[in-house]
C-alpha positions as CSV (number, residue, x, y, z in Angstrom):
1,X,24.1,-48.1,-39.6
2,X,27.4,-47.9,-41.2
3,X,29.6,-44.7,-39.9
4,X,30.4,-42.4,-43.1
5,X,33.5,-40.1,-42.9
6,X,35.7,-37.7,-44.5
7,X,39.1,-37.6,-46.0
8,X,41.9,-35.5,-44.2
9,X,39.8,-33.6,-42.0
10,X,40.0,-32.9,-38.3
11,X,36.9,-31.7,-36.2
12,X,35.5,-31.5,-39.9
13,X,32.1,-29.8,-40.3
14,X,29.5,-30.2,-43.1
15,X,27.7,-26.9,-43.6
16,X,24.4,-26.3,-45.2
17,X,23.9,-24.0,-48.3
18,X,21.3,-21.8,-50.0
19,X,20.7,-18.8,-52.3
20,X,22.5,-20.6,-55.4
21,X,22.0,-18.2,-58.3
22,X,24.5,-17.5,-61.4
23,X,26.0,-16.6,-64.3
24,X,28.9,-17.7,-66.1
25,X,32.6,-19.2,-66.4
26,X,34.8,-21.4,-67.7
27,X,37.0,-23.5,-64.8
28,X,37.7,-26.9,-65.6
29,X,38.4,-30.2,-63.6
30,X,41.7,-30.5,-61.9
31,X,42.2,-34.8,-62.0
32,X,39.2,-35.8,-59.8
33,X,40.3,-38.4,-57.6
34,X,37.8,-40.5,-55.6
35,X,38.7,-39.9,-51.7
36,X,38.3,-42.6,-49.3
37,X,37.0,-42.1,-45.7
38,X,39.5,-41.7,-42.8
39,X,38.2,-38.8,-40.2
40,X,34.3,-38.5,-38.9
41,X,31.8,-35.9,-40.1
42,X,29.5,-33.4,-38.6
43,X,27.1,-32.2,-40.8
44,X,25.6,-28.6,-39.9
45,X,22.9,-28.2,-42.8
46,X,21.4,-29.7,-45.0
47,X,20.0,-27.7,-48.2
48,X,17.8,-28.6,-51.0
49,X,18.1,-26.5,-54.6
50,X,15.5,-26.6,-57.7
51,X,16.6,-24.5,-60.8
52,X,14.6,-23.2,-64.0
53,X,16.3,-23.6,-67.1
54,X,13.8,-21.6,-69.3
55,X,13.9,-18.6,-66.4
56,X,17.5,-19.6,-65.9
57,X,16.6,-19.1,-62.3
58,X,17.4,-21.0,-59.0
59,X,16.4,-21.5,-55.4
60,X,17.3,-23.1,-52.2
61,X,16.1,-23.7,-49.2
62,X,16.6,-25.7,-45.9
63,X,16.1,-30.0,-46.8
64,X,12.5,-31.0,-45.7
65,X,13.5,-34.8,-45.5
66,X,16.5,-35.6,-44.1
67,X,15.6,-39.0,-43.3
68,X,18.4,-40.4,-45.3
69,X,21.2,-38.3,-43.1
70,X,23.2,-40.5,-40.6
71,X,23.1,-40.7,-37.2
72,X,25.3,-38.3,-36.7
73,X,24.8,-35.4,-38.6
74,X,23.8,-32.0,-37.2
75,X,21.5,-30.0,-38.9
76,X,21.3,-26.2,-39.7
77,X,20.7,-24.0,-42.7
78,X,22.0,-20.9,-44.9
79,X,22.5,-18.0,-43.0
80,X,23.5,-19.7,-39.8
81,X,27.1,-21.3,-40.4
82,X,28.0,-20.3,-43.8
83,X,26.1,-18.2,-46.3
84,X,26.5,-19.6,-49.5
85,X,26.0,-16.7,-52.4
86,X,26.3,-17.1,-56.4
87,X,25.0,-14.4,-59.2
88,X,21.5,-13.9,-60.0
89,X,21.0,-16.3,-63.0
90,X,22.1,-19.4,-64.1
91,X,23.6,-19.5,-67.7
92,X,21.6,-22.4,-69.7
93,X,24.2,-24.5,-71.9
94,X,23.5,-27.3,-74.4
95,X,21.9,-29.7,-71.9
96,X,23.7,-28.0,-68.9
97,X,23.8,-25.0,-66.9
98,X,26.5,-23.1,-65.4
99,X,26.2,-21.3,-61.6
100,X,28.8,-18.6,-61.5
101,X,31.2,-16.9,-58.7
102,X,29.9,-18.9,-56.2
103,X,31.1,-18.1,-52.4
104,X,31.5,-19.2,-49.3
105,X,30.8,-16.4,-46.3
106,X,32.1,-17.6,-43.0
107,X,29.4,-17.1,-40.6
108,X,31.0,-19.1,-37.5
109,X,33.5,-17.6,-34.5
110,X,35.9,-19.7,-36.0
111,X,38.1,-20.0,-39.0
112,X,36.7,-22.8,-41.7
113,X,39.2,-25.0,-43.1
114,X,41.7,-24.8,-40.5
115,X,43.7,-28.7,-39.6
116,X,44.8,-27.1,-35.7
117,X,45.1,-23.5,-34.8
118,X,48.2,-22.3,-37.2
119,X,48.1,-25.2,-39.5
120,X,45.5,-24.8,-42.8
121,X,43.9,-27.9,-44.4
122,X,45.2,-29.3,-47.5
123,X,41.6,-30.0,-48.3
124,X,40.3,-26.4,-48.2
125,X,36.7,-26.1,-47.9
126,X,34.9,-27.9,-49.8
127,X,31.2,-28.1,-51.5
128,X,29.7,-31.7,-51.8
129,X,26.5,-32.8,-54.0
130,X,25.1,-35.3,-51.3
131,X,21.9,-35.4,-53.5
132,X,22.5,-34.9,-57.4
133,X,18.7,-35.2,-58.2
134,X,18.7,-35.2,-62.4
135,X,22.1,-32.7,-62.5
136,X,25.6,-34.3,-62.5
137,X,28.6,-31.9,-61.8
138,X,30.8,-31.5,-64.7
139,X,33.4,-29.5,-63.8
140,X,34.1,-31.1,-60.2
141,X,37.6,-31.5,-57.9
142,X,36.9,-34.7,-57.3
143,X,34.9,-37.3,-56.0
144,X,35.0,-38.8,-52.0
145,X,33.0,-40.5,-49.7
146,X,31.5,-37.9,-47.2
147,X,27.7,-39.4,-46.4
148,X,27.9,-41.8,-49.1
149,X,29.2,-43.5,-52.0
150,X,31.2,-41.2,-55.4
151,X,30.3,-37.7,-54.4
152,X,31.2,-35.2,-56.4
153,X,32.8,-31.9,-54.9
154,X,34.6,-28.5,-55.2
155,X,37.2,-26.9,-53.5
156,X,37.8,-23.4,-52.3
157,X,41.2,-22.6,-51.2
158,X,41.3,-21.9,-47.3
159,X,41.3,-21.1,-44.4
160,X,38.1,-18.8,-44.4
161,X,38.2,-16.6,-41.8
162,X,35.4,-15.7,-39.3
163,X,33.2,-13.0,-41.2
164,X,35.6,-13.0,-43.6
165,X,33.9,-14.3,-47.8
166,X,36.1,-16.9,-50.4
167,X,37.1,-16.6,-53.4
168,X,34.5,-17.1,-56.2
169,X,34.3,-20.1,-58.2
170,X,31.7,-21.7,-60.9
171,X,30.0,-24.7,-61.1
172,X,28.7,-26.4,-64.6
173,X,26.1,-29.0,-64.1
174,X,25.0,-31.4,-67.0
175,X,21.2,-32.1,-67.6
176,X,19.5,-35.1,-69.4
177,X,17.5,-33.9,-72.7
178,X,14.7,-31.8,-72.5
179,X,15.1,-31.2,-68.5
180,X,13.4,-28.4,-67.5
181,X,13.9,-28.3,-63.4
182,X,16.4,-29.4,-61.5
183,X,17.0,-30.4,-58.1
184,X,20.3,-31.3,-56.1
185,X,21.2,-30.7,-52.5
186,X,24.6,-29.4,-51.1
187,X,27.0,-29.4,-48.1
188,X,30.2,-27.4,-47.3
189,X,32.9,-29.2,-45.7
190,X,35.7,-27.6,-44.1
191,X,38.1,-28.8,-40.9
192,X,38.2,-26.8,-37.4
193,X,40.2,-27.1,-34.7
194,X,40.2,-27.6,-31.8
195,X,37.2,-29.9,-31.6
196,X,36.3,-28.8,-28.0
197,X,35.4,-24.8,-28.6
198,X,32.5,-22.9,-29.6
199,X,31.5,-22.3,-33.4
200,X,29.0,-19.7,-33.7
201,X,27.5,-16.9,-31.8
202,X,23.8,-17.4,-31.5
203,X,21.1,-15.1,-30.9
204,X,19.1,-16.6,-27.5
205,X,16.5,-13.4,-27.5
206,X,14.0,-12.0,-29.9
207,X,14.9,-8.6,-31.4
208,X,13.1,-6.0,-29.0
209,X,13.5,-2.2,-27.8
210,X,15.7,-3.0,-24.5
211,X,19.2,-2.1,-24.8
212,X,21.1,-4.5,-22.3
213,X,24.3,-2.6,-20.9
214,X,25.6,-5.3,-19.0
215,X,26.4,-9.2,-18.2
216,X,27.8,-11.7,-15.2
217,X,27.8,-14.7,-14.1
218,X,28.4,-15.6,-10.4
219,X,27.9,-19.4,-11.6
220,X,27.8,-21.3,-14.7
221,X,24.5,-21.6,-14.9
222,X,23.2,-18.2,-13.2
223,X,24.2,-15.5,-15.3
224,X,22.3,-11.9,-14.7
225,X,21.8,-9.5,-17.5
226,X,20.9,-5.6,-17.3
227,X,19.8,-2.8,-19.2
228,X,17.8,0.1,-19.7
229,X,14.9,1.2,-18.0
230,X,15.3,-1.0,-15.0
231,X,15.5,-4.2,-17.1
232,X,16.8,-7.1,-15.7
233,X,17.3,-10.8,-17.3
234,X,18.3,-13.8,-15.2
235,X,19.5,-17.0,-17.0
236,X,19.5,-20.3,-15.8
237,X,21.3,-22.0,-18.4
238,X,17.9,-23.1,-20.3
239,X,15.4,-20.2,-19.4
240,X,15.1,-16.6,-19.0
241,X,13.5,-14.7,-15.8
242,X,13.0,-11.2,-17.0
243,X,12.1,-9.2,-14.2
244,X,12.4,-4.8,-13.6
245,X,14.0,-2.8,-11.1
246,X,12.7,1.3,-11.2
247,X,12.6,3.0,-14.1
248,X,16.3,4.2,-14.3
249,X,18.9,2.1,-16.9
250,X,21.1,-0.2,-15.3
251,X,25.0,-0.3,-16.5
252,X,26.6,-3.3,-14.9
253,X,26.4,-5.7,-12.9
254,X,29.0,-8.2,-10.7
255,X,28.3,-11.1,-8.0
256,X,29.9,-13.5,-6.4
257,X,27.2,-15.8,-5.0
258,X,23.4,-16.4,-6.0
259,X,22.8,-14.2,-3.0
260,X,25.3,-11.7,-3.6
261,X,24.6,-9.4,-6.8
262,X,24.9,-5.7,-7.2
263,X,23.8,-3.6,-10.3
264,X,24.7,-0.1,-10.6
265,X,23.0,2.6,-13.1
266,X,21.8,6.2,-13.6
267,X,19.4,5.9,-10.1
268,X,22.1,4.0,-8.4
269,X,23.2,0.8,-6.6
270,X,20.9,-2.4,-6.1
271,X,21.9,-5.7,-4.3
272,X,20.2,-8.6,-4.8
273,X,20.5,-10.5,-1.3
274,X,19.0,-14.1,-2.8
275,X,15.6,-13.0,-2.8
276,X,14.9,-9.4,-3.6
277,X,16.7,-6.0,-4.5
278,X,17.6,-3.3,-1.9
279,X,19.1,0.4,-2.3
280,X,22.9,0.3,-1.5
281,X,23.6,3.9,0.1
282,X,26.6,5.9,-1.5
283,X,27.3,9.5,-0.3
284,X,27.3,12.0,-3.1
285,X,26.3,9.5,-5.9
286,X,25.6,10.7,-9.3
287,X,25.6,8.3,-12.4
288,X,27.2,4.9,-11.8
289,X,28.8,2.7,-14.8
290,X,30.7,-0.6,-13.8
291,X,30.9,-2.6,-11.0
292,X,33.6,-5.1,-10.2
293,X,34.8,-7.0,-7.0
294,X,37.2,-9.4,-5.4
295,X,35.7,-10.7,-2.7
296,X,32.2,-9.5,-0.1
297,X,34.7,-6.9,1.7
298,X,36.6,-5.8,-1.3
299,X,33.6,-4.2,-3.9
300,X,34.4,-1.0,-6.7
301,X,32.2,0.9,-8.0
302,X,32.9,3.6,-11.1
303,X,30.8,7.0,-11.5
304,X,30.5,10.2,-10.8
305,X,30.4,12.6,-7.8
306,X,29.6,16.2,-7.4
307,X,30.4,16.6,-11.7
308,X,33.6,14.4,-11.0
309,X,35.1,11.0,-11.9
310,X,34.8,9.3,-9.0
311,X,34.5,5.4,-7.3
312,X,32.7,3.9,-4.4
313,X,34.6,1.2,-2.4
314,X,33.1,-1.5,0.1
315,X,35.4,-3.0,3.0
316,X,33.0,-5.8,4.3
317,X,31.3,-2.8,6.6
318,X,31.1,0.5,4.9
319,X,31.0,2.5,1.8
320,X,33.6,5.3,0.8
321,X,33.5,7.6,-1.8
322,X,36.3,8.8,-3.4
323,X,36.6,11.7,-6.2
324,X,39.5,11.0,-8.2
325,X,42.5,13.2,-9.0
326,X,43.2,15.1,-11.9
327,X,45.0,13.6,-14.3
328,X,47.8,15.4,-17.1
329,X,45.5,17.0,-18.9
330,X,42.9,17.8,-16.3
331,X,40.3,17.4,-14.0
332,X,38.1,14.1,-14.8
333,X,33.8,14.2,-15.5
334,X,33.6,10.2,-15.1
335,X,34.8,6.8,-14.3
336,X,33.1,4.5,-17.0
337,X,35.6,1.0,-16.4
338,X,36.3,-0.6,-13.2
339,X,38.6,-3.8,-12.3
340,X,40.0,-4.8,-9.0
341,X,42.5,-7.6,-8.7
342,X,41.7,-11.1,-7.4
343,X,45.1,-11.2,-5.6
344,X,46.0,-8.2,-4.2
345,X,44.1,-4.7,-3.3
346,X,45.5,-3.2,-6.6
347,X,42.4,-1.9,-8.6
348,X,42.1,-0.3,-12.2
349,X,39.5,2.5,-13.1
350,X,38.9,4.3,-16.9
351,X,37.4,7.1,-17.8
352,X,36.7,10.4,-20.4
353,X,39.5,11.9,-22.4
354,X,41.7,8.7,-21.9
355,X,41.6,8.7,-18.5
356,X,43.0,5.8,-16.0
357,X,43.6,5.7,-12.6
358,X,45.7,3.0,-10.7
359,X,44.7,2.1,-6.6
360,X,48.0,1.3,-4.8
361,X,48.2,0.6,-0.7
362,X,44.5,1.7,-0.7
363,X,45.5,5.0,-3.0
364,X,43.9,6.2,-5.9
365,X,45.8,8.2,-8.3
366,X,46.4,8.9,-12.0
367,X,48.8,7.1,-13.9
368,X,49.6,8.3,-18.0
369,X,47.6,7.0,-21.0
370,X,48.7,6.6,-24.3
371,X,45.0,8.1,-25.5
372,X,42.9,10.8,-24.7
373,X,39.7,9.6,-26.1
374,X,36.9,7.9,-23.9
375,X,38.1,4.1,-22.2
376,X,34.9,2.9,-21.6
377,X,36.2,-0.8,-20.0
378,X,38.7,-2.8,-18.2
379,X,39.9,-5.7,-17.2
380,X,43.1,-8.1,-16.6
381,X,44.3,-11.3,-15.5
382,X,46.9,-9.9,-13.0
383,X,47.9,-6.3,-11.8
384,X,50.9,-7.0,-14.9
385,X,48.3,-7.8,-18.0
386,X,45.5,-5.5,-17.7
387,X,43.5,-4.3,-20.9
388,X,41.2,-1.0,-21.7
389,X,39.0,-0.4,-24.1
390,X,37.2,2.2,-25.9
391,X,36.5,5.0,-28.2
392,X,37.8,4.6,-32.1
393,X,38.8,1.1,-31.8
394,X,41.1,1.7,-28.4
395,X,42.7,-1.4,-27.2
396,X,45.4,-0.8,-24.3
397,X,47.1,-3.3,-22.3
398,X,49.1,-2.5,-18.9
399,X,52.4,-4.5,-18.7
400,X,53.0,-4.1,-15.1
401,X,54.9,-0.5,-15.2
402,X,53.1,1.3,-18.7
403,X,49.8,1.4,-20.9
404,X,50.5,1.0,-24.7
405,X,48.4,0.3,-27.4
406,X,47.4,-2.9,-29.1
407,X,46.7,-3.3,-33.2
408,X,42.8,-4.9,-33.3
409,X,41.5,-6.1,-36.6
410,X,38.9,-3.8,-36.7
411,X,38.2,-2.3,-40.5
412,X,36.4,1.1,-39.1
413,X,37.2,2.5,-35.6
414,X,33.9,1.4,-33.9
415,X,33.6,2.5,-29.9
416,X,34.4,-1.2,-28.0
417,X,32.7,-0.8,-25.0
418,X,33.5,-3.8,-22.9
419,X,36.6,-6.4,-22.2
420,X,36.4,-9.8,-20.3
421,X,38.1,-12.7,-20.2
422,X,39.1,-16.2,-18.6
423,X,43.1,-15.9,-18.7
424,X,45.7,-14.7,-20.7
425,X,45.0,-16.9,-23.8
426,X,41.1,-16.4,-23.8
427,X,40.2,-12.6,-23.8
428,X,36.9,-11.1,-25.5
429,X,35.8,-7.0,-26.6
430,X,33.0,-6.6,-27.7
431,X,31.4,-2.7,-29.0
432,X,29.6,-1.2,-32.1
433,X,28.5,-2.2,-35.3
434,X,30.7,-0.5,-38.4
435,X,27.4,1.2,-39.7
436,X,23.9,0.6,-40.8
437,X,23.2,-2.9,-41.8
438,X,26.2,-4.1,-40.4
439,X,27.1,-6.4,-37.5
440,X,28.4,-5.8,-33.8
441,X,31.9,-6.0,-33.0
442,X,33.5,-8.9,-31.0
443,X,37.0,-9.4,-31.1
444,X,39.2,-12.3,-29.7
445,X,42.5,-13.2,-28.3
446,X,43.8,-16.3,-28.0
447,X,47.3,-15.5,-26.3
448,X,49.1,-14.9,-29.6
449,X,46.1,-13.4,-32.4
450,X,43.8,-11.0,-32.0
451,X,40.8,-12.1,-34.4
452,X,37.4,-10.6,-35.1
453,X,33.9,-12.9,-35.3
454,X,31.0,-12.7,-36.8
455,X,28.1,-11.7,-34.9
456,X,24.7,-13.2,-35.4
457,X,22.3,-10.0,-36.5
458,X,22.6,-6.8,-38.2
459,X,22.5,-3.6,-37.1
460,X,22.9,-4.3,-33.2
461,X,26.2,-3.2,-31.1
462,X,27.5,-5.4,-28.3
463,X,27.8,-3.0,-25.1
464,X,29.3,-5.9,-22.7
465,X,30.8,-9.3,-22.9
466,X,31.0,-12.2,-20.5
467,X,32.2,-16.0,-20.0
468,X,30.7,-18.1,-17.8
469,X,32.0,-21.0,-16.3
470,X,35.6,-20.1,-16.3
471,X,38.2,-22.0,-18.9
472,X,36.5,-23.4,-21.6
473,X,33.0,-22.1,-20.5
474,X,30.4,-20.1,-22.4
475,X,30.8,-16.5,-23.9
476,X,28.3,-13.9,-23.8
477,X,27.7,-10.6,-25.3
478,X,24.7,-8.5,-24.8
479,X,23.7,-5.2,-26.2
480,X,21.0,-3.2,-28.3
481,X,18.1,-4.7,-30.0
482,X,17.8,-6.7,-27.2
483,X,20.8,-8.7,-28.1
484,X,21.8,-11.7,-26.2
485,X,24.9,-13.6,-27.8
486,X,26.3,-16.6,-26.3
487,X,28.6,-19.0,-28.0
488,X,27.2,-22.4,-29.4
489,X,29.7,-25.2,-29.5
């Protein structure tokens, strides 16, 4: 079968449409210019449409043959990579209608339309008739080959971001005599790059009532999930083990071997010694909240003791609890974040009112903080790029001698209640929706850009985010509605 591809495109995707409904305008053809093939396709959806003219009505839905796709097309539907959205009603012409302020909605963790990372397309995005049924476009950009011969498509300037909606434009389709339906079927087209990374966050559990609190991996393909009421989800790569520990909500969880995991919550610490949980012992334990390690003798705990912020430590032989100082403005109630340093014994913990505390020679004490509002997370590359997160949007990072804060794209100020990340140039937060019906917040940096992605459902918050695999491995994000996000390339 012959390869098909697409004009000026790198990493290009084809995107599936629906919900194609309008009113009416007046744009006109710009010099429609047949394209010719140099860069291969990947089609994400394919969408069939069927309008009214006497109701002046249209609808779409997902292709139910798509035998005549080629080989290599990948398909999706509306809703999952792009949301395609028009007015209500079509607007009947002589022998034509006329589908008004159409848009694209980016729906993917990446932007659409982009050639590399800081370079936009000169193509745009783009909406191709793959299957023109009895309509022909009238108003088109031009004509290319994409998955066949003298297709007719539209262009929408670019890049779209992640989340973010395009412009509106109008489409005018012409009608044989006396037509009373109408069928076609639609891609979008827009370039991504790089080719290698992820393109979506998608939803691997059913909605349900368990709020998961928190996520690791101690290898690629065993990543442990926690939550509330003792809930515990262990992932293989392909399947879930759900399992329960007690009846108390778990908070976090760390490992560094199959045989080696420890969750911590309201009842306390668990390890999980490759073949069942056991009680971990810590004097003076109230409420614990993260848990974060280096290596089997070098193990921190966040929490409370005796109504203060405190944190449990493990040498390799015994537990020791420590209650934190005071800081500036006072004495502490909690410890929510905890991060220890791969390389050295230099450990980070966060807490209420702004709190943060620095370990140094085996110390703990407080160090300032540009906030005074909950840090509910932390994490870092080195003890000179550390970040905290929390309350009202809060993003800090630690340079090696002072905290300052960092400018998010966030459009409310949502609590972000965890941090993670693979290096400098591949860092994740994840937290709360911006209000009913809205979706969770996850936020990425890329070393230069902080961006913010679209997650997959309404109405759910993201409590804690996760890559396994190292470099170029697979995100996660858990949280309520029994969220779990993981990245789909």
């Amino acid at each position: 079968m012959t390869q098909k591809h697409m004009y000026g495109t790198r990493g290009a995707l084809l995107v599936g449409v629906a919900a194609l409904a309008s009113a009416c305008s007046g744009d006109s053809p710009t010099n429609p210019s047949e394209l010719q093939s140099k860069k291969p396709v990947s089609a994400l959806a394919a969408i069939s449409c069927t309008g009214d003219v006497s109701s002046k009505t249209l609808a779409c839905a997902p292709a139910s043959d798509e035998s005549g796709l080629r080989g290599n097309l990948i398909v999706g539907g509306q809703g999952v990579y792009v949301r395609l959205s028009a007015d209500p009603t079509t607007v009947p012409g002589p022998n034509s209608v006329t589908i008004t302020n159409v848009r694209i909605q980016n729906l993917m963790a990446k932007a659409l339309g982009m050639f590399s990372e800081t370079t936009p397309s000169p193509d745009g995005v783009r909406v191709i008739f793959h299957d023109l049924g009895n309509v022909e476009p009238a108003n088109p950009d031009g004509y290319g080959e994409f998955t066949a011969l003298h297709q007719a498509f539209y262009t929408f300037p670019g890049p779209i971001e992640s989340g973010a909606t395009s412009g509106p434009r109008s489409f005018t389709l012409n009608l044989a005599p006396g037509t009373t339906t109408y069928t076609f079927s639609v891609y979008v087209v827009g370039a991504m790059s790089p080719d290698n990374e992820y393109l979506r966050w998608a939803n691997l559990r059913p909605a349900s009532s368990v709020t998961y609190q928190g996520v690791f991996g101690v290898e690629a393909n065993d990543v442990w999930i926690v939550g509330n009421s003792g809930s515990v989800l262990r992932y293989d790569g392909t399947n879930f083990t759900a399992s329960t520990m007690g009846t108390g909500n778990l908070n976090d969880v760390w490992g560094n071997s199959s045989s080696n995991v420890y969750a911590v919550g309201n009842t306390g610490a668990f390890r999980w010694d490759g073949s069942s949980w056991n009680p971990v012992a810590l004097s003076g334990m109230q409420t614990l909240w993260d848990v974060d390690g280096a290596s089997n003798s070098n193990i921190a705990i966040s929490g409370m003791s005796g109504g203060r912020a405190a944190v449990f430590t493990y040498n390799g032989t015994s537990w020791t609890t420590t209650v934190l100082p005071a800081t500036a403005t006072g004495t502490k109630v909690v410890a929510y974040g905890m991060w220890v340093d791969r390389a050295s014994n230099f450990a980070v913990a966060t807490g209420n009112a702004g709190a943060i505390w620095h370990r140094v020679g085996g110390v703990w004490s407080a160090v300032a903080s540009p906030v005074t509002t909950a840090l509910q997370d932390v994490w870092g590359t080195s003890a000179s790029n550390i970040y905290a997160v929390g309350v009202g949007g809060t993003v800090l990072r630690y340079d090696g001698t002072s905290w300052s804060r960092v400018t998010v794209p966030v459009s409310t100020t949502p609590t972000l209640w965890s941090v993670f990340g693979t290096s400098a140039n591949d860092i994740y937060v994840g937290g709360n929706n911006a209000g009913a019906g809205t979706n969770a917040t996850i936020l990425r940096f890329d070393g230069t850009t902080w961006r913010a992605e679209t997650s997959p459902s309404a109405g759910a918050n993201v409590n804690a985010v996760y890559v396994a695999g190292g470099t170029n491995g697979e995100p996660f994000a858990v949280g309520s509605q029994g969220t779990v996000f993981r990245g789909v390339r």
